[in-house]
C-alpha positions in Angstrom: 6.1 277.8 -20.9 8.8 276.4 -22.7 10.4 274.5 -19.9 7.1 273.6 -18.7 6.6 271.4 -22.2 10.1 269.7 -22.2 9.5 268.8 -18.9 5.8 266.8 -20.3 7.8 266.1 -22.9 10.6 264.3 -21.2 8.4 262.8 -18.6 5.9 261.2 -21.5 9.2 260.1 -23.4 10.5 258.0 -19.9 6.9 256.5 -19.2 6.9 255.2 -23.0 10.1 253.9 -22.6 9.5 252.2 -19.3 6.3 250.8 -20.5 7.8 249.1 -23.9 11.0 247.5 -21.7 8.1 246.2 -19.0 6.3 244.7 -22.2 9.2 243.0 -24.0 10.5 241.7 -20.4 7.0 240.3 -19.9 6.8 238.4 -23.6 10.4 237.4 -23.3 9.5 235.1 -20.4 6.2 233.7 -22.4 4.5 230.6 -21.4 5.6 228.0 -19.3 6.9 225.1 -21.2 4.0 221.9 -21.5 6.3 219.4 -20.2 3.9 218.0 -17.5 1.5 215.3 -19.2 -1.8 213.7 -17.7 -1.4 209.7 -18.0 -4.7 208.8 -15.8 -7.4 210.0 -13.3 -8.0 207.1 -10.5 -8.9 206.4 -6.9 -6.7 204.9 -4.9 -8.7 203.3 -2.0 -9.9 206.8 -0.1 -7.4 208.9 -2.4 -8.5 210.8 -5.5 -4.8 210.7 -7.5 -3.7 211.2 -11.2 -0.5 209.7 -13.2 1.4 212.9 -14.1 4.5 212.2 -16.4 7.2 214.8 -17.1 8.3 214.8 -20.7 10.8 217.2 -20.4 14.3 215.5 -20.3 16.4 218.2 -19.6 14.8 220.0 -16.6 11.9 219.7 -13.8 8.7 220.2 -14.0 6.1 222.0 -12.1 2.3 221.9 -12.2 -1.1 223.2 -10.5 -4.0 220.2 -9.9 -7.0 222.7 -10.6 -9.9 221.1 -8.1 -13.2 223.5 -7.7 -13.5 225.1 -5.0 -10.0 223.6 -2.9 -7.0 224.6 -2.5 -4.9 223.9 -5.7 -2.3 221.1 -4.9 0.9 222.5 -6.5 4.0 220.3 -7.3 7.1 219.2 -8.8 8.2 216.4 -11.2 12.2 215.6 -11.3 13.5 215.0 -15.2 11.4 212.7 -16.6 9.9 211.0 -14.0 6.4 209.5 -14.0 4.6 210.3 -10.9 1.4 209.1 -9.0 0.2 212.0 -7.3 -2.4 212.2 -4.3 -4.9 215.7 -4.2 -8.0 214.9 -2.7 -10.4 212.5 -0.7 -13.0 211.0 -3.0 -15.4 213.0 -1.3 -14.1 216.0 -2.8 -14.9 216.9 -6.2 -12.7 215.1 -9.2 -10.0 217.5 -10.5 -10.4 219.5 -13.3 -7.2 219.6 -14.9 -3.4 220.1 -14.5 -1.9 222.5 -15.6 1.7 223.8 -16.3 3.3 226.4 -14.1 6.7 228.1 -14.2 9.1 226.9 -11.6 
């Protein structure tokens, strides 16, 4: 009986330990960094497109065009770089927003 509850002991103790090292891996890597900005929305003859700037200096930038019901257009902005950007035909619907990702 004895062995059978330091064996459930020990196995709890390594699933706890597991779980808290998962967790604090998970909010170390947080949020991507908001370094992709929206300048404009416009049509560009049959093209739906939007400005995107990157206002992160240092590194690249990458972002998601989030269009209802599509495929989201994924992408990647150099140091920043301001950037017209083609998604869609403007017979597709307008895009929602952009938003960050991690690279």
């Amino acid at each position: 009986m004895r062995k059978f509850l330091a064996t459930a002991l020990a196995v709890v103790a390594c699933s706890a330990s597991l779980t808290l090292s998962t967790a604090s891996q998970a909010a170390a890597a947080g949020p991507p960094a908001q370094c992709v900005k929206v300048r404009k929305f416009f049509t560009k003859g049959e093209q739906r497109a939007v400005r995107l700037t990157n206002l992160c200096t240092r590194r690249p930038a990458c972002y998601v065009i989030v269009v209802p019901h599509h495929a989201d257009p994924r992408g990647r902005l150099s140091k920043g770089v301001t950037k017209d950007v083609s998604y869609t035909t403007v017979r597709a619907p307008r895009a929602l927003y952009v938003k960050n990702a991690q690279c």
